[in-house]
C-alpha positions as CSV (number, residue, x, y, z in Angstrom):
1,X,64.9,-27.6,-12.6
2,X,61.1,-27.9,-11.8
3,X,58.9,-27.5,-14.9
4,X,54.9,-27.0,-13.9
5,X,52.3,-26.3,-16.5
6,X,48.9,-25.9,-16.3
7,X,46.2,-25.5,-18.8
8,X,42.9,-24.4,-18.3
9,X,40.1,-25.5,-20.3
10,X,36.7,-23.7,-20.8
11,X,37.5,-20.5,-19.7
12,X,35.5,-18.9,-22.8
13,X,32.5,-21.3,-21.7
14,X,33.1,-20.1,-17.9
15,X,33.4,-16.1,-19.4
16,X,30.1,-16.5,-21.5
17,X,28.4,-18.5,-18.2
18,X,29.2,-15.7,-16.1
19,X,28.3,-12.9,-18.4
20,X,25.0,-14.7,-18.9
21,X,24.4,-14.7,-14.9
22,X,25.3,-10.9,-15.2
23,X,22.5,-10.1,-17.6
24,X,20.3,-12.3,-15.5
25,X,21.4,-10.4,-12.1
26,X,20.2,-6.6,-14.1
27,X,17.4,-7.5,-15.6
28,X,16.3,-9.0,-12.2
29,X,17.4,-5.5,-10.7
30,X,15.2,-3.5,-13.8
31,X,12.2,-5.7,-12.7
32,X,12.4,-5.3,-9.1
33,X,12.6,-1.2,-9.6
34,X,9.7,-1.4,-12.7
35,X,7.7,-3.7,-10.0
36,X,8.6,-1.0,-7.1
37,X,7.4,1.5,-9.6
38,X,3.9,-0.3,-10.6
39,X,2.9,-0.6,-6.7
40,X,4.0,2.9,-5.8
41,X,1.7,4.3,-8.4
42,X,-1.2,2.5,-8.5
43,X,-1.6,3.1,-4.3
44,X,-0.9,6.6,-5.5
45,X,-4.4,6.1,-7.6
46,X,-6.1,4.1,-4.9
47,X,-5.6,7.0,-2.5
48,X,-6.4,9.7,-4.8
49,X,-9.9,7.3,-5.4
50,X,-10.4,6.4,-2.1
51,X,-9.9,9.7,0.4
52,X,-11.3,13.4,-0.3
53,X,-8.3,14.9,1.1
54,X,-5.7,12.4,-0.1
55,X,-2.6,15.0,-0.8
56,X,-0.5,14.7,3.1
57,X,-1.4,10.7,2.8
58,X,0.0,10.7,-1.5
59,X,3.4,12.7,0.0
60,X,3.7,10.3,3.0
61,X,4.1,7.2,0.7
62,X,8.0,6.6,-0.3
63,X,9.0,4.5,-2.7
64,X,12.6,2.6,-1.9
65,X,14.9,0.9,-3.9
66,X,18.0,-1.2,-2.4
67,X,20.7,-2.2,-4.9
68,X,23.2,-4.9,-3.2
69,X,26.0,-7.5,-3.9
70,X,23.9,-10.0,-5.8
71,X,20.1,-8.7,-5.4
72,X,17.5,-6.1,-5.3
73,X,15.0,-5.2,-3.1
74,X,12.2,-2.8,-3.5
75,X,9.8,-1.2,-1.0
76,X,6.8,1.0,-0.7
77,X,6.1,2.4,2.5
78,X,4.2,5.3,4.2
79,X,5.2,7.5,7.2
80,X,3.1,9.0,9.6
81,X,0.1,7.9,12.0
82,X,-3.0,7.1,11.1
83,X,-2.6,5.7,7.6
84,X,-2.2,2.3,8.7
85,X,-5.9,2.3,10.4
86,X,-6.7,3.1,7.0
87,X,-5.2,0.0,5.5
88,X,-6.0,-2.5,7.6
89,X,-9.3,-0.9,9.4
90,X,-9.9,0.0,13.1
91,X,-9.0,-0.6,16.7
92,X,-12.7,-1.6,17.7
93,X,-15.7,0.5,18.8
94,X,-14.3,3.9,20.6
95,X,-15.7,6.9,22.4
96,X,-15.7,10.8,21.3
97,X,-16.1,13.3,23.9
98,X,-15.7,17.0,23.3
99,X,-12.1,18.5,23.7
100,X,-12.7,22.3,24.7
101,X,-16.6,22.4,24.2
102,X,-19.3,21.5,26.2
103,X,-20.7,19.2,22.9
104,X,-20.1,17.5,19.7
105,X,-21.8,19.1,16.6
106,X,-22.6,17.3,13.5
107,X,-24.8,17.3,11.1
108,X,-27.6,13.9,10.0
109,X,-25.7,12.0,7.2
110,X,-28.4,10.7,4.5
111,X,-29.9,7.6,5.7
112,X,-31.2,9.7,8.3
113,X,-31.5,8.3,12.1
114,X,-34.4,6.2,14.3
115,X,-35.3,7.0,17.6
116,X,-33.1,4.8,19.4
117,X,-30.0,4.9,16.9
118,X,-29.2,8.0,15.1
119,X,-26.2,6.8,11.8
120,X,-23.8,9.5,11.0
121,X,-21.0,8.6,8.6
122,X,-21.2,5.2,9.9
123,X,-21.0,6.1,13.4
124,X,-24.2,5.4,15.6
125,X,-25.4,7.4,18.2
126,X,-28.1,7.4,20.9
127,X,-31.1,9.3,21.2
128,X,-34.8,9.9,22.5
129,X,-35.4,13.0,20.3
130,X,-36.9,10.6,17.4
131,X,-36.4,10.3,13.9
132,X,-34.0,12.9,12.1
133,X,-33.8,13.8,8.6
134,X,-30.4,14.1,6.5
135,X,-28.8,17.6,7.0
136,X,-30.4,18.0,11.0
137,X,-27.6,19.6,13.3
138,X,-27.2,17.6,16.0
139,X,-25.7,17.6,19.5
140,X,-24.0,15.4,21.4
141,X,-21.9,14.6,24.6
142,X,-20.8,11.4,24.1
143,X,-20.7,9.3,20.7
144,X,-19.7,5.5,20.5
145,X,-18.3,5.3,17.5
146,X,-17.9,2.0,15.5
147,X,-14.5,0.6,14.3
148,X,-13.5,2.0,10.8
149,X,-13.5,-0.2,8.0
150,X,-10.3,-1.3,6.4
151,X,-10.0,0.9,3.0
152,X,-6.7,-0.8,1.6
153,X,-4.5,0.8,-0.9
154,X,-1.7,-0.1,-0.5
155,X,-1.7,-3.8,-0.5
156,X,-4.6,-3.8,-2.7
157,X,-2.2,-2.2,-5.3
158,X,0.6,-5.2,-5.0
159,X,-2.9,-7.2,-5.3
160,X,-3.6,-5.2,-9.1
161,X,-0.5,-5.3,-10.1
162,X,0.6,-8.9,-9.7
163,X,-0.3,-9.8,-12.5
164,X,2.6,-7.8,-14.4
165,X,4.6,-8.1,-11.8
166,X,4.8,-11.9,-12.7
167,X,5.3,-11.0,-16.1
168,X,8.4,-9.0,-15.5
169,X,10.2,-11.6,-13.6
170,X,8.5,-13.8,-16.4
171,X,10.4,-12.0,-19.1
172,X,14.0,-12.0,-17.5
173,X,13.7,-16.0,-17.0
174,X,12.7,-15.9,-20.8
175,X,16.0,-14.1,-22.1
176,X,18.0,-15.8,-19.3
177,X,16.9,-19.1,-21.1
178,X,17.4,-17.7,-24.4
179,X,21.1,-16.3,-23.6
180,X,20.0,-12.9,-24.2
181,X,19.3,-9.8,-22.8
């Protein structure tokens, strides 16, 4: 007759160990989606700040949130073309030509225009018709327009919101060392 016994010693110390890691591994999740959600709304508020006509860019952004075996991961994107010129500026000086019309219209930005450059929203035209003031129609053929300047919201908002964002990984590290949730 074979006789085999084992004992196992710390299995309360291993339980509590484990549920500890637990608590640790959802309140890691609860900050990733509050961080998710601090971004997402704060590039909400930069676009509504920064653009006129920001409601097609607003419902382009998504906000995503991954749950997995052992992490969490947390994303804020936006679809569609265009937006990320906005972010991170140009693609260098470019040309405007009419598309079925003989010119371009537009009218003098304030600032007005010289005789050799005319500025309209940034863009800079020539001319030999002299000085114009703010409101003038003007016509045009051919504009070379300057490269547009990066207007960043979105990673400006991970930029304003990292200071919380610290502090919500901050305060999971806190209970973790405390043994609490």
């Amino acid at each position: 007759m074979i006789d085999v016994q084992v004992s196992l010693s710390g299995i309360k110390e291993l339980d509590e160990r484990l549920y500890g890691l637990s608590l640790v591994e959802e309140g890691v999740e609860d900050a990733t989606r509050r961080a998710t959600e601090l971004v997402y709304e704060r590039a909400k508020a930069n676009i509504a700040a920064m653009f006129r006509t920001s409601g097609r860019m607003e419902s382009a952004l998504r906000m995503i949130f991954d749950r997995s075996f052992g992490g969490a991961e947390g994303r804020v994107e936006i679809e569609g073309e265009g937006y990320a010129t906005q972010e991170y500026g140009g693609r260098g000086w470019y040309d405007i030509f009419p598309v079925n019309r003989l010119a371009l219209a537009f009218a003098v930005a304030p600032g007005g225009g010289s005789r050799t450059t005319l500025a309209v929203r940034g863009a800079r035209f020539r001319t030999s018709a002299g000085r114009f003031s703010a409101g003038t129609r003007v016509f045009a053929k051919h504009v070379h327009h300057p490269p547009l300047p990066e207007r960043s919201y979105l990673r400006s908002a991970l930029e304003e919101e990292r200071p919380a964002i610290v502090e919500l990984y901050a305060a999971v590290a806190r209970r973790a060392a405390a043994g609490s949730r």
